[in-house]
N, C-alpha and C positions, 0 to 999 in steps of 0.2 A: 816476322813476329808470329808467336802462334794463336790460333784461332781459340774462342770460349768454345767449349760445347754446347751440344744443344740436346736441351733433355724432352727427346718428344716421347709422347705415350701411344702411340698408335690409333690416334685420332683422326676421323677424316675430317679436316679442316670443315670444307665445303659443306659436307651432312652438318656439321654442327653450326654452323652459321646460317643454314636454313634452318635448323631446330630453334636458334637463340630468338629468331628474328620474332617470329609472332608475339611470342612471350616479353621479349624487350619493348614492342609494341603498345602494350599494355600500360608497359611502365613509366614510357615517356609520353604515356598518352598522343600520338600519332598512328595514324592509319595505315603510313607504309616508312618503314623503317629496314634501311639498307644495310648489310653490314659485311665491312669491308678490309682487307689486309688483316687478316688475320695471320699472326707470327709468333713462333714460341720464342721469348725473349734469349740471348746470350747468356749462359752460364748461370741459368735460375731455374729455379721448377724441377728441385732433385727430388723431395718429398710428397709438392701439391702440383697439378699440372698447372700451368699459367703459359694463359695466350693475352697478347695483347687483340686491341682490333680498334676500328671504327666504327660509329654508330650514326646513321646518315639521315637526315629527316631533310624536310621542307626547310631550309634555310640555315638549317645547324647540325654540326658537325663534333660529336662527343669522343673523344679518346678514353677510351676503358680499358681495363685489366679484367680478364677472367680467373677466377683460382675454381678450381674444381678438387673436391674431397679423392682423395689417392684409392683407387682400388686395391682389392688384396695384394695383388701382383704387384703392385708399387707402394706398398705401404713401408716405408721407415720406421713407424712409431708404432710402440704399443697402443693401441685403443686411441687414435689419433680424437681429439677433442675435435674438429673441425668448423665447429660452429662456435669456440671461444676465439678465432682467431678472428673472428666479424666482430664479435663482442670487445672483445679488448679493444682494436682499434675504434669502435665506435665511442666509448669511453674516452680513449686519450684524446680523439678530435673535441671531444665537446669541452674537456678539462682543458685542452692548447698547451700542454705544456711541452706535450712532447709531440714535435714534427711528425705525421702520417698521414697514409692516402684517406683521402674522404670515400668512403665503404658506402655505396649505394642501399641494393638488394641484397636480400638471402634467401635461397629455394634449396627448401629441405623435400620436395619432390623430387627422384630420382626419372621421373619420366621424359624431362626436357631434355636431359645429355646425357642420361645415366647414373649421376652420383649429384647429390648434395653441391651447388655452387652459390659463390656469391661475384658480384661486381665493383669496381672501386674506381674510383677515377684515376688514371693517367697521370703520376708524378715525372718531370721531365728532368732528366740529368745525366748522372755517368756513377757509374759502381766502380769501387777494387776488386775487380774479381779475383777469385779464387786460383781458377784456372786462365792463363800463365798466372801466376801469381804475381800481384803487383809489385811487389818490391826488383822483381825480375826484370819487365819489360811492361809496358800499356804506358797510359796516359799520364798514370801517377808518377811514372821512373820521368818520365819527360818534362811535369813539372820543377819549377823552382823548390828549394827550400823553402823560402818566404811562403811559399803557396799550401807548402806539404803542413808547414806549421798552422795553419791558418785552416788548415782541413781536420787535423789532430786534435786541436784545441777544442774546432768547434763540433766536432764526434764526441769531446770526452762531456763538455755541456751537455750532449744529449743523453748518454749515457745518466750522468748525473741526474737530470731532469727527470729521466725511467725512476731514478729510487726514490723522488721525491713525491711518486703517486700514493698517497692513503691506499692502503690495502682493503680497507673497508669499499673502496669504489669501484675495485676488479675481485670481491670476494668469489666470486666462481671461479678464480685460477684454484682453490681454496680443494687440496685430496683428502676429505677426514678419514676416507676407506682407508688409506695410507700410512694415516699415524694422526700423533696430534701438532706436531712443530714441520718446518719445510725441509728440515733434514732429512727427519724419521720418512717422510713423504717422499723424498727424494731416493732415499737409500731403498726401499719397499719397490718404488717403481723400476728401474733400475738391474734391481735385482730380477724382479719380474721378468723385465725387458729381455734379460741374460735369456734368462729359459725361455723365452716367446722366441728371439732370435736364433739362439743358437744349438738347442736343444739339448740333446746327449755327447754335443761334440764344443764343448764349453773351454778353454784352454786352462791347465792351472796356472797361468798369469792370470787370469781375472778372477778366479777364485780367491787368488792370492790378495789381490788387491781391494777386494770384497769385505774380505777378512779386515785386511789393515783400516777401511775405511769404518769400519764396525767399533772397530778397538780405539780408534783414536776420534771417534766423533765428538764435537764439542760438546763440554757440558752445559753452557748456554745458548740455545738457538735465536738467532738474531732475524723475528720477522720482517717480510717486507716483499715487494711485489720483484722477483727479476724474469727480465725479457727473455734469458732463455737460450738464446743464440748473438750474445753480446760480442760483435766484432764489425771492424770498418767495414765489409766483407756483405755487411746487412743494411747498408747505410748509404742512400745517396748525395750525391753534391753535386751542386750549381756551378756555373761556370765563373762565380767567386770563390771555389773553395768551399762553402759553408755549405749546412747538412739541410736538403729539401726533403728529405723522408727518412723515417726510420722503419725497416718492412721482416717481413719474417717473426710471427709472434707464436708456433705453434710448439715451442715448448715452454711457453709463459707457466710460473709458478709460485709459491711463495714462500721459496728456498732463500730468499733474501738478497741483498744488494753484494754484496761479494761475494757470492754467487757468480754472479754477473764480473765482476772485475777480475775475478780468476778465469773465468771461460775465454777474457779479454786477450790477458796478460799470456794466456796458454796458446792462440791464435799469432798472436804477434813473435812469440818464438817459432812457431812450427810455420809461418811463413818467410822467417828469415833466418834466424841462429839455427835452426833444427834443421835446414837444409843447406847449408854453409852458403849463404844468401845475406849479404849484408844490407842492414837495415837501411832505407831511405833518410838521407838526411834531415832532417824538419819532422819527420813524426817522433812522437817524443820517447824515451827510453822510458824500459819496466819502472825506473825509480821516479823518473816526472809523471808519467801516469798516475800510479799511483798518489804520489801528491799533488796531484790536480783535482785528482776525483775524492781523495782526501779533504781537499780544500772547498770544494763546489758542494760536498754533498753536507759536511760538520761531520763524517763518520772515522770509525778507524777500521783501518781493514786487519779484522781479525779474525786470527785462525784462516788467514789468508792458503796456510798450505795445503790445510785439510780440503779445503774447495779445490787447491788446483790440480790434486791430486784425482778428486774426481772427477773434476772437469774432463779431463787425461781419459778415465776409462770411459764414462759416454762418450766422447770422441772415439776413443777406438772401438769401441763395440757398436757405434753406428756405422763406421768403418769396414768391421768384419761383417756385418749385416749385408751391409752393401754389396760387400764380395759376391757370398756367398749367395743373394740375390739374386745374382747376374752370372752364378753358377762359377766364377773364377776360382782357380783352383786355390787350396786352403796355403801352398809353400808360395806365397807370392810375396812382395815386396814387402820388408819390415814395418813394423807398424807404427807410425811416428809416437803416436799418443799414447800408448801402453808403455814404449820402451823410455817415454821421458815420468810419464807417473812411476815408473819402478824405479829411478836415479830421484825423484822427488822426495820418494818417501823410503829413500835410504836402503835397496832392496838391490840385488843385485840382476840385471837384468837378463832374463832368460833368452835360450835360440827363438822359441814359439812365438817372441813378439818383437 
């Protein structure tokens, strides 16, 4: 079986858990406070660093998560919002409607670890990860159907329960610099992103696609809050199957709820159809999906294309980012998400992606 990676930043554990400690200190109001096993989780932490750890007092024993704000050197995102991703989740905990970790502190002092962190408590479970991907081999190929459905179902409730939050309650997802609907906001950023990432070496597949998303954008924008990074992939589950947290909010926006079903539906191909990987039994097909979440949410998913066509190119361009990042040469392996956004949207699919 293959291993998850593991995305460290070049942190000295040990300096930083002395640094953490006096300051945690503070916060649990104890005088000496230990803190212990500190570990960069399995196949997490590609955009924000995140360490788990212990936090040890006089009689009790707290399970935390560390997320720390990405340096330049590991920044993913344009202008990473980093302090909406404590915000959002403090919101959906107090609203209940949708499963997330309980978000302690936030320290916008860079003096304690070097960058902007906050702390959340400890959700305990298991992910689909990414890498091996699950539908290949982990814990999910080893359950039952009865179990995968029961995991599917209760992802797409969450999912669902995401577009049921008042946008008036997360209005700082809210780019008016961007435009005025979450389209115009989407497509601005986006575009932006293009040139921040990739500069003078832009490929004409994304231009291309830039174009076509321009020309066929819908003429009614459908607001509403989406999570952003919508896939089981962000999701964990109990050892009933069912969803203990929904995690990953740093591209929260208010690009609207299919949005989010398109990012889903684009994910669930490119880890199984897109790499001739056949789906797991019991999670549900593009067409039960959809009328699940059809059904859960009262909505219709429309202009469904036009999203997953985009979906498509922010995948690949955080993709190419990524590469180019870590310095990998630019003729490397095709690019899943560009080469299915150009068969998407009817285009014929060039060597460059």
């Amino acid at each position: 079986m293959s291993a998850a990676p593991v995305f460290r930043k070049g942190r000295d554990l040990d300096a930083a858990a002395r640094a953490l400690a006096p300051w945690l200190s503070g916060r649990l109001r104890a005088a000496d406070v230990e803190i212990r096993n500190l570990v960069y989780p399995l196949g997490a932490g590609v955009s924000n660093e995140t360490i788990l750890f212990e936090a040890r007092t006089a009689g009790r024993v707290d399970d935390l998560v560390l997320r720390i704000a990405p340096a330049p050197e590991h920044q993913m995102f344009l202008d990473p919002r980093f302090r909406l991703q404590y915000d959002i989740l403090a919101v959906l905990r107090r609203l209940g409607t949708v499963r997330v970790p309980e978000v302690l502190w936030f320290e916008n002092d860079p003096a304690v670890l070097g960058r902007p962190f906050y702390l959340m408590r400890r959700m305990r479970g298991r992910v689909p990860v990414s890498m091996p991907v699950y539908n290949a081999e982990g814990w999910l190929r080893e359950a039952t159907p009865a179990q995968r459905r029961v995991l599917w179902e209760s992802a797409v409730e969450q999912l669902a329960a995401v577009h049921g939050v008042p946008l008036a309650e997360v209005s700082f997802v809210d780019r008016p610099e961007h435009g005025a609907t979450g389209d115009e906001q989407q497509l601005s950023y986006w575009t932006r992103y293009t040139d921040w990432a990739l500069g003078d070496r832009v490929p004409d597949t994304v231009h291309n696609l830039l174009d076509w998303l321009t020309s066929h954008r819908p003429a009614a924008s459908v607001p509403g809050l989406s999570w952003g990074d919508a896939r089981i992939g962000n999701i964990m589950f109990g050892e009933d199957f069912r969803v203990v947290g929904v995690m990953d909010w740093e591209q929260a926006s208010p690009a609207g709820p299919v949005a989010d079903l398109a990012w889903w539906l684009m994910f669930d191909a490119i880890h199984s159809t897109e790499r001739n990987v056949p789906r797991l039994d019991g999670l549900g097909t593009r067409q039960e999906t959809i009328g699940l979440w059809q059904e859960l949410t009262g909505l219709r998913a429309r202009d469904l294309l036009w999203h997953e066509v985009f979906a498509c190119l922010k995948a690949g361009l955080l993709a190419l980012h990524a590469r180019r990042s870590m310095r990998l040469p630019d003729a490397g392996p095709p690019n899943p998400f560009l080469q299915r956004a150009h068969r998407l949207a009817g285009m014929p699919v060039p060597k460059e992606a």
